[in-house]
N, C-alpha and C positions, 0 to 999 in steps of 0.2 A: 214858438213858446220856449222853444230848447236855450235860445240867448238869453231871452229875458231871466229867465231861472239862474244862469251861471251869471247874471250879471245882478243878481240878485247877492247870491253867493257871494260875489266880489265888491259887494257896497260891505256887506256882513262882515266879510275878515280883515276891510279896508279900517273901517267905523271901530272896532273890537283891535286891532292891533296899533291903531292910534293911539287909542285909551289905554291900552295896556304900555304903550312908551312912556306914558305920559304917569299912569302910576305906580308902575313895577320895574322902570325903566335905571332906576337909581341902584337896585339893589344889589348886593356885592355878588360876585362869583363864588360858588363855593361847591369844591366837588361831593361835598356828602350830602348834601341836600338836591331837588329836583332842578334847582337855578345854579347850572353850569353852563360852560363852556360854550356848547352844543343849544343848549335851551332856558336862554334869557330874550328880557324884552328892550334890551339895549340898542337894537338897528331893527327898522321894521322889517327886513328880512328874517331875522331872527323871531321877531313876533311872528309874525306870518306862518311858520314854522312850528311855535308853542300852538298856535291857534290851529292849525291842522292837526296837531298831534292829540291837543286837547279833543277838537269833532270827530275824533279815529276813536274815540274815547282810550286813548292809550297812557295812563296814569294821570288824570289830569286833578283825580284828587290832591293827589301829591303836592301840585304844580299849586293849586290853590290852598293847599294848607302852609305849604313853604310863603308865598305873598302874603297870608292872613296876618294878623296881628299872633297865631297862637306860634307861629313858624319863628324862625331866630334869623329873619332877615335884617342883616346889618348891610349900613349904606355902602359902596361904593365909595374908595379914597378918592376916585376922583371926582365924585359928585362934591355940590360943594355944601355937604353936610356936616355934622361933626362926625369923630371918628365911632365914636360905639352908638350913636343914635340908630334908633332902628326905621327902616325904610317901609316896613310892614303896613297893612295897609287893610281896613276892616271891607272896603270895598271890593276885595280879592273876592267874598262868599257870594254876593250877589253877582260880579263879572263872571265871573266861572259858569254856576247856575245859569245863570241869563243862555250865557255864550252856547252851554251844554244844550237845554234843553232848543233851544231857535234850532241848533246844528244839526241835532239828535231825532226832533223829532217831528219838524216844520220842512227843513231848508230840505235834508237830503230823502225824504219820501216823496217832496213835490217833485226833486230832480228826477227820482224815479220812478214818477209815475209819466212824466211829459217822456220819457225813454219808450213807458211800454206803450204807450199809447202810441208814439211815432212809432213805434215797431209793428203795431195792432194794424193801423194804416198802411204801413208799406208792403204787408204779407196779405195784406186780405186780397181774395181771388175775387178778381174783376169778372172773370169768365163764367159765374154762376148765372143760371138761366134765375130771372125772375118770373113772374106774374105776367107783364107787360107785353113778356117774351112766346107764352102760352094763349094772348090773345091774338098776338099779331100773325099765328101760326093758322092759329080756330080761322081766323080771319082770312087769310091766304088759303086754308084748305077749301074752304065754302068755296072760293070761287071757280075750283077744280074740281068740286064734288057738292054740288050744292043739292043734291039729293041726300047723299051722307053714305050713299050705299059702298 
């Protein structure tokens, strides 16, 4: 169950960092805003990157108010937009959301629950006597003491 989960995961941030090249991919660098250097969606490494930062939940308000339309995303010189047009994008509130809550509160509790459960499995003691174990004994002693005395 362990792969399928992580491979789940990696459809998630595959699928989500696509879309994120595809619409926040334009927009300029700017070191006072959360779309720097370090965390823009310009190489899908870089997505890859926002998009775990964002599941860490480590500022991704930010991340998604800088994309929104309310943010002062301006395009990319090299994009081939004009120069003060803005790259902004109203799709940022639902992507973010979407991405957050799937990450937050679906994707990594299933991850950790197929953990505890392979761990429930692997530690549980095979060596307890059961039931089965009390008859086949009742059964064995009868034939050495089948008076009971």
């Amino acid at each position: 169950a362990l792969p399928y989960v992580a491979l789940l995961i990696a459809m998630l941030f595959f699928i989500y960092a696509v879309i994120g090249m595809q619409m926040f991919g334009k927009i300029a660098l700017n070191d006072e805003t959360s779309i720097n250097d370090n965390n823009n969606f310009q190489t899908f490494f870089n997505s890859l990157l926002v998009l775990f930062r964002s599941a860490t939940g480590e500022a991704w308000q930010e991340i998604m108010y800088d994309c929104g339309p309310n943010g002062n995303a301006k395009c990319d010189h090299r994009s081939r937009s004009k120069k003060d047009e803005s790259c902004a994008s109203s799709f940022a509130i639902p992507y973010f959301l979407s991405f957050y809550i799937l990450c937050s509160f679906l994707i990594i509790n299933l991850f950790v629950a197929v953990i505890m459960d392979n761990f429930d499995y692997l530690t549980r003691d095979w060596s307890i006597l059961g039931p089965h174990h009390l008859d086949e004994f009742v059964r064995l002693w009868s034939e050495y003491d089948p008076e009971a005395k």
